[in-house]
C-alpha positions in Angstrom: 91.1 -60.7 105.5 90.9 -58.2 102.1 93.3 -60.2 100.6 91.4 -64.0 101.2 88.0 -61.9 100.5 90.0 -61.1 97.4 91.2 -64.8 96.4 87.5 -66.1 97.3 86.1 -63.6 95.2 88.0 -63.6 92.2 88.4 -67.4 91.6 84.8 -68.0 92.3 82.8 -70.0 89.5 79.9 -67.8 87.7 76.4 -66.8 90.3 78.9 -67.9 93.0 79.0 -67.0 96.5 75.9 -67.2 97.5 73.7 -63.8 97.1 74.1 -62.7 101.1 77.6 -63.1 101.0 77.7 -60.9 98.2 78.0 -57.2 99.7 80.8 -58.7 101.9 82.7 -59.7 98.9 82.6 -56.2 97.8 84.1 -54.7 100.8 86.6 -57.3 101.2 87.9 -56.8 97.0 87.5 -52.6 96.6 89.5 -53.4 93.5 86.6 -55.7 92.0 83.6 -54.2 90.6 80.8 -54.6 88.3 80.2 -52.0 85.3 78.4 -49.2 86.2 74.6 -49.2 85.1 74.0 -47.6 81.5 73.1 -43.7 81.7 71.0 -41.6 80.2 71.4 -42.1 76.5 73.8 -44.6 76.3 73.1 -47.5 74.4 73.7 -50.4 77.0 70.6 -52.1 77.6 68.2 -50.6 80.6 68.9 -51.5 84.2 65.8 -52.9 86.2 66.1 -52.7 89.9 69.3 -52.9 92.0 73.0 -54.7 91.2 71.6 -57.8 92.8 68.4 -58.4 91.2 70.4 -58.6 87.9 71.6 -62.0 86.8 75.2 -62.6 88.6 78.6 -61.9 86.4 82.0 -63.7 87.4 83.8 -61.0 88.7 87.5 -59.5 87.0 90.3 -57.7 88.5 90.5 -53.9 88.1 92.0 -51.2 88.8 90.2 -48.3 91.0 86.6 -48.3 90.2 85.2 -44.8 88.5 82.4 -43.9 91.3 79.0 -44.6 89.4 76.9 -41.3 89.5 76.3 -40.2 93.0 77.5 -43.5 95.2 80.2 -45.3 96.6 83.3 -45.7 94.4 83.1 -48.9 92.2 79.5 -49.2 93.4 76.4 -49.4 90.5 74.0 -48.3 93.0 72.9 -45.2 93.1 72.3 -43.2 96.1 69.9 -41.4 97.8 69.3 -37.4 97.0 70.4 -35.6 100.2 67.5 -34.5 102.1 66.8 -31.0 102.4 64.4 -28.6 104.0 61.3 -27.1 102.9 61.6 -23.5 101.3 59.3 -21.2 100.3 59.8 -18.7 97.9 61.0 -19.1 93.7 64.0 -21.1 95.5 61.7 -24.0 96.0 60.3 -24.2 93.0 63.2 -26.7 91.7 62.9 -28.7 94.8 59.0 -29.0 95.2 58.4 -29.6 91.0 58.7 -33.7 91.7 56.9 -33.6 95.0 54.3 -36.0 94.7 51.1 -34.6 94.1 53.0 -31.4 92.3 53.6 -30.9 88.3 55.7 -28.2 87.1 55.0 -26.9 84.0 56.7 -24.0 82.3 59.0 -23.5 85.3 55.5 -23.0 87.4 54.6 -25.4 90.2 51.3 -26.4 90.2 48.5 -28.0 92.9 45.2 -29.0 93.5 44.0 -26.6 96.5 40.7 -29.4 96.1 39.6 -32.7 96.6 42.0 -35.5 95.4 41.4 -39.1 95.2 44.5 -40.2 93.9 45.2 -41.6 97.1 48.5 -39.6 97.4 49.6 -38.7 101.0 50.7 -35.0 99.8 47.7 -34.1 98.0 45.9 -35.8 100.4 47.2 -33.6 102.8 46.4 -30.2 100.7 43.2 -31.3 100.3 42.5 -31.6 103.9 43.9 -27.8 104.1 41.4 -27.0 101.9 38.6 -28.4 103.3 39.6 -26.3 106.5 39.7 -23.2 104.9 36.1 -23.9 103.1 34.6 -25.0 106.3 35.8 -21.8 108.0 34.4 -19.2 105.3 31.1 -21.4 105.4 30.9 -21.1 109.1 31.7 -17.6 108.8 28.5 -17.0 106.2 26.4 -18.5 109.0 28.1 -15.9 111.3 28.0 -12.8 109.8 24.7 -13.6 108.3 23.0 -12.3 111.5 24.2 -8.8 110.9 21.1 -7.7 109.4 18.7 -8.9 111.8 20.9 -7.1 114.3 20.8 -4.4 112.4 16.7 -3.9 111.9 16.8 -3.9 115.9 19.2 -1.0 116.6 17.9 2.8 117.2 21.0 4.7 117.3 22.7 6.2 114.3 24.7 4.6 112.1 27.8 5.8 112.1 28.1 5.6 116.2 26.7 2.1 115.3 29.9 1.4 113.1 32.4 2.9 115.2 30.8 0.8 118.7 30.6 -2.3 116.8 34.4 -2.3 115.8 35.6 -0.4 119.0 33.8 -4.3 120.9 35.1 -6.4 118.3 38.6 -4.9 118.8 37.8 -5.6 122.7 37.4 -9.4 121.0 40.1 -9.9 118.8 42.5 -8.5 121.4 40.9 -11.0 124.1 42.3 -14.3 121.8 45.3 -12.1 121.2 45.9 -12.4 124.9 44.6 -15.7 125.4 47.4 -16.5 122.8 50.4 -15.1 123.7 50.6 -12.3 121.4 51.0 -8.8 120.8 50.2 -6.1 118.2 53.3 -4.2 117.3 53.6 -1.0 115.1 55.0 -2.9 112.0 51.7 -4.9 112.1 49.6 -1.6 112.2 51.8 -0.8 108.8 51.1 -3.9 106.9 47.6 -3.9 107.9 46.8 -0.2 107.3 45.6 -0.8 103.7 43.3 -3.6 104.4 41.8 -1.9 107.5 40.9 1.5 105.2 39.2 -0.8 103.3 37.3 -2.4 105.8 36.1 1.0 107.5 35.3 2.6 104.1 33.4 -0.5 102.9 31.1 -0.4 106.3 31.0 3.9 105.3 29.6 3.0 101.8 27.2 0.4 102.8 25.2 2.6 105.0 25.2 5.4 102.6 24.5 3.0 99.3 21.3 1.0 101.3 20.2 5.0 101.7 20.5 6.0 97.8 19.5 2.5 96.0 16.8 -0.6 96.4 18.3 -3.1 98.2 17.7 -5.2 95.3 19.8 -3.7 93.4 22.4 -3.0 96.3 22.5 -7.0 97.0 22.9 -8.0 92.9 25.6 -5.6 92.3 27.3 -6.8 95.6 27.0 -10.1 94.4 29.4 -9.3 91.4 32.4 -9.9 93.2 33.3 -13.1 92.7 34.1 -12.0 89.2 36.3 -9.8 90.1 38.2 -11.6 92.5 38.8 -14.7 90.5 40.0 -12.3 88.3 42.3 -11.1 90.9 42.7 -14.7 92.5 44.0 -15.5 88.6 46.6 -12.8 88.2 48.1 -12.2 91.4 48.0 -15.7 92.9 48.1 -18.2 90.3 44.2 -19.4 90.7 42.8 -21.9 88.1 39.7 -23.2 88.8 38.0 -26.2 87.6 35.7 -25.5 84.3 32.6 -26.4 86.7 33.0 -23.6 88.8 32.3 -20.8 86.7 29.0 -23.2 85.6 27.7 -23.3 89.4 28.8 -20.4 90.1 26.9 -18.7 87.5 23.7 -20.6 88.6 24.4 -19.5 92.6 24.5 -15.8 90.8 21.3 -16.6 88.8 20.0 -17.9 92.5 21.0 -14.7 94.3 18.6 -12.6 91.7 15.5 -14.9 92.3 15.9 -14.6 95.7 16.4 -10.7 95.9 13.9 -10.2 93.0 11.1 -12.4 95.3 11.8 -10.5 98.2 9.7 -7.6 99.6 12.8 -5.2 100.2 12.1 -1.9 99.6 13.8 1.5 98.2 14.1 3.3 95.0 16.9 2.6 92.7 18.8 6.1 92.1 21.9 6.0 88.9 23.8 7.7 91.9 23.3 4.8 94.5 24.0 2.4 91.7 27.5 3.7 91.2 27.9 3.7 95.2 26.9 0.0 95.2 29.6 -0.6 92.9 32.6 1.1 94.7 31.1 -0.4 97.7 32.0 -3.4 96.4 35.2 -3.0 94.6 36.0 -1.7 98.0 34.6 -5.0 99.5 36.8 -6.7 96.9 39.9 -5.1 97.6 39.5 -5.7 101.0 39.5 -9.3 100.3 42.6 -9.0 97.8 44.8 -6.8 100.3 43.5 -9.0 103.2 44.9 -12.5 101.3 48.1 -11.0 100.5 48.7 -10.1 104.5 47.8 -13.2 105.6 51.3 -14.8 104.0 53.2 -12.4 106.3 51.1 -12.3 109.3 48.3 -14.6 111.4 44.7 -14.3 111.2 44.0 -12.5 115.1 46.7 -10.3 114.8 45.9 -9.4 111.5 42.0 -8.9 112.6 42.8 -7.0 115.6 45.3 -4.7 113.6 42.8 -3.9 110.7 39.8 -3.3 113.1 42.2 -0.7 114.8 42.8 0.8 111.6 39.1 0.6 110.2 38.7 2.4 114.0 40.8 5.0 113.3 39.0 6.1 110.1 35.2 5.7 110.6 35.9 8.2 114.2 36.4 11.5 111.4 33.9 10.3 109.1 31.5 10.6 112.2 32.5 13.8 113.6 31.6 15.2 109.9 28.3 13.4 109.2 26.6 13.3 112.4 28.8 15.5 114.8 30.3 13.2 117.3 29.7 9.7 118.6 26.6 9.0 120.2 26.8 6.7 123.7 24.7 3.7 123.2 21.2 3.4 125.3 21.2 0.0 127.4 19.1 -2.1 125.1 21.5 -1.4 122.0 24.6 -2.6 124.4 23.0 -6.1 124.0 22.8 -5.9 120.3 26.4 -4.2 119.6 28.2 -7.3 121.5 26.0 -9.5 119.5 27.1 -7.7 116.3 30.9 -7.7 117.3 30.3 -11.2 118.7 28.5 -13.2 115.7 29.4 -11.0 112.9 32.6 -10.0 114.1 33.9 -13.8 114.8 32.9 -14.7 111.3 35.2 -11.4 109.7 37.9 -13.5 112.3 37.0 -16.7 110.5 37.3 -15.3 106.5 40.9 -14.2 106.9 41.6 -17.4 108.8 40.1 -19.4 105.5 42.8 -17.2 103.4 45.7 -18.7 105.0 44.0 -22.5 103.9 41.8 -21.7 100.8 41.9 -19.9 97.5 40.4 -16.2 96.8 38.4 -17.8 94.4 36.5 -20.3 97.2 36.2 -17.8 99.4 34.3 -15.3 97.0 32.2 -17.7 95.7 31.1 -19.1 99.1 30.1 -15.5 100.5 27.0 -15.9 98.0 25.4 -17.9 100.5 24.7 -15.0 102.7 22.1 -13.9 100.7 20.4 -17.4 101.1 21.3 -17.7 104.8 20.4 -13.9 106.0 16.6 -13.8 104.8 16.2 -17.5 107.2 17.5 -16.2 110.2 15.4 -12.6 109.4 12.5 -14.9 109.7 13.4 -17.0 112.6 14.5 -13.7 114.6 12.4 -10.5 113.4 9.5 -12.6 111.4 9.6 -11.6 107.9 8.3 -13.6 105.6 9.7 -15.7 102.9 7.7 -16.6 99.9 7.7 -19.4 97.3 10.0 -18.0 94.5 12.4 -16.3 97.2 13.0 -20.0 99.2 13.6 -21.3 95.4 16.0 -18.8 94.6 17.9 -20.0 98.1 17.7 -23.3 97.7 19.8 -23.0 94.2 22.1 -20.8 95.9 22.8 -23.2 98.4 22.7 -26.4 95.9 25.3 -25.0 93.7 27.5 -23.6 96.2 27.6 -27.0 97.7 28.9 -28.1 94.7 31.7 -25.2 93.9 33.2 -26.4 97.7 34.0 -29.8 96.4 35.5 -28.5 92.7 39.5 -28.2 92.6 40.7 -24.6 92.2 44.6 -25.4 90.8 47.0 -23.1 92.1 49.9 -22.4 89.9 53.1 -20.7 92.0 54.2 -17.7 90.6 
């Protein structure tokens, strides 16, 4: 049969057989081939499309065809890369540099952790990633943002306060541990030691700052940390965020002091509780840092239920030296500690879920709207007041956060 193939091949006229019978001429005559297509920088004409889109040769006797490039001997198409698997890590960078939706760049591979509307599936998909993570530190905001109405309703001390409230939202986070099929083990303690020091001295400080400084003050200088952890976000994860978010997020700041300015919060401003606000919150932000760099190696509950443990284990000393001991709770605070680990507690659950799906960047700049969102539920629940210039100061916080979520913060892998 090769041999007719051959002799019906070779003394064919010119465009003859027909195209379908084409591929079976080639397997009948491995001797016949075409030229392979021209490669890079040679100086044959370009090659559009496949070997039988291009006009039709009359085909010669040869001698073993040269395999073109990566395909079949004597064949001018080119074949397919093989696939591989995904890998994470600098190993990847070669292979995930012409993913669609990627651009590498100095070695660096680059994406949009935004909104895309290029229509391509990949970004498409990161995009929807981030939207997750955005709407989970949003959620959380709402969450946590009943902690001070809690707060003004609880009678005991603080520090028993601080160590009931994590000891119940351990009791939490190990619940959807269960419910999950996990476990805390000793190496988790480890890698979540730093982060949960963090966590218990941050809670420390904030009592003790709110004690020494207005809460004006307390509030502005909290608000601060956004620039320091897209400072972070930039040199230790790659972070580039869009021009426009440093624009709104400036205005959200500029919000955040009309609102606190307007308020009626009380306390005298001290040079001493002014430092304290600002370790409280370089505390706050390394918490955030240290909590985004454990998430890569473990998952938001375990993670949660590891730190609180931690955080546990060092408020207990600080309130055996402030206040002697821990108090037991009176039954009407019972009520209000499970709210605190309950609301509160889920949305501290719901921030280092956002890490594993959003940048540090987001997530800083989206924790402004507490101080927007805490003063409306204060109304709604204990009845304080909000005036004029205080709901205008919200209302920009809110309008220009809504616009940071929907900016793209590039992330560039390092």
């Amino acid at each position: 049969m090769r041999a007719t193939g051959w002799l019906s091949c070779s003394t064919a006229r010119r465009g003859w057989p027909p195209r379908p019978s084409r591929r079976w001429c080639r397997w009948a005559s491995p001797g016949l081939a075409r030229p392979c297509p021209p490669g890079p920088g040679s100086r044959g004409p370009p090659v559009s499309g496949s070997w039988l889109a291009r006009p039709s040769t009359h085909l010669k006797r040869r001698g073993p065809a040269a395999p073109c490039a990566t395909g079949r001997p004597g064949s001018p198409r080119r074949s397919r890369p093989p696939r591989t698997k995904r890998r994470s890590g600098p190993a990847a960078e070669s292979i995930y540099a012409r993913t669609p939706g990627r651009t590498s760049v100095g070695g660096r591979v680059r994406h949009m952790a935004g909104r895309t509307g290029s229509g391509d599936p990949v970004a498409g998909m990161r995009w929807a990633r981030s939207a997750v993570g955005n709407g989970a530190v949003g959620l959380s905001v709402a969450l946590m943002s009943f902690g001070p109405s809690i707060v003004k309703k609880v009678e005991m001390a603080e520090m028993s306060f601080i160590f009931w409230r994590l000891a119940l939202a351990a009791v939490l986070y190990a619940s959807v541990l269960v419910a999950t099929g996990s476990r805390v083990t000793w190496a988790d303690l480890r890698k979540s030691a730093l982060g949960g020091v963090a966590f218990g001295v941050n809670m420390v400080l904030f009592i003790v700052t709110m004690r020494r400084t207005s809460a004006v003050n307390a509030v502005v200088i909290a608000s601060l940390q956004p620039v320091v952890l897209m400072a972070a976000g930039a040199r230790l994860f790659g972070e580039r965020p869009h021009r426009s978010v440093y624009g709104w997020g400036a205005l959200a700041f500029g919000g955040v002091v009309v609102a606190v300015a307007a308020s009626d919060a009380g306390g005298v401003a001290t040079p001493e509780g002014d430092l304290l606000a600002v370790v409280m919150m370089l505390t706050y932000a390394a918490y955030m840092v240290i909590s985004k760099q454990a998430r890569t190696e473990l998952d938001s509950s375990t993670y949660q239920l590891s730190l609180t443990l931690v955080a546990l284990a060092t408020v207990l000393p600080i309130a055996f030296v402030v206040e002697g001991g821990v108090a037991m709770p009176v039954a009407d605070d019972w009520w209000l500690l499970v709210a605190m680990a309950v609301l509160p507690g889920s949305g501290h659950l719901l921030v280092n879920v956002a890490h594993g799906y959003t940048s540090l960047t987001m997530v800083s700049l989206v924790n402004l709207a507490f101080t927007a969102v805490a003063p409306l539920y204060a109304w709604w629940l204990v009845g304080e007041g909000v005036g004029g210039t205080q709901a205008a100061g919200m209302a920009v916080v809110m309008v220009a956060l809504g616009f940071v979520v929907t900016r793209p913060v590039e992330v560039v892998g390092r």
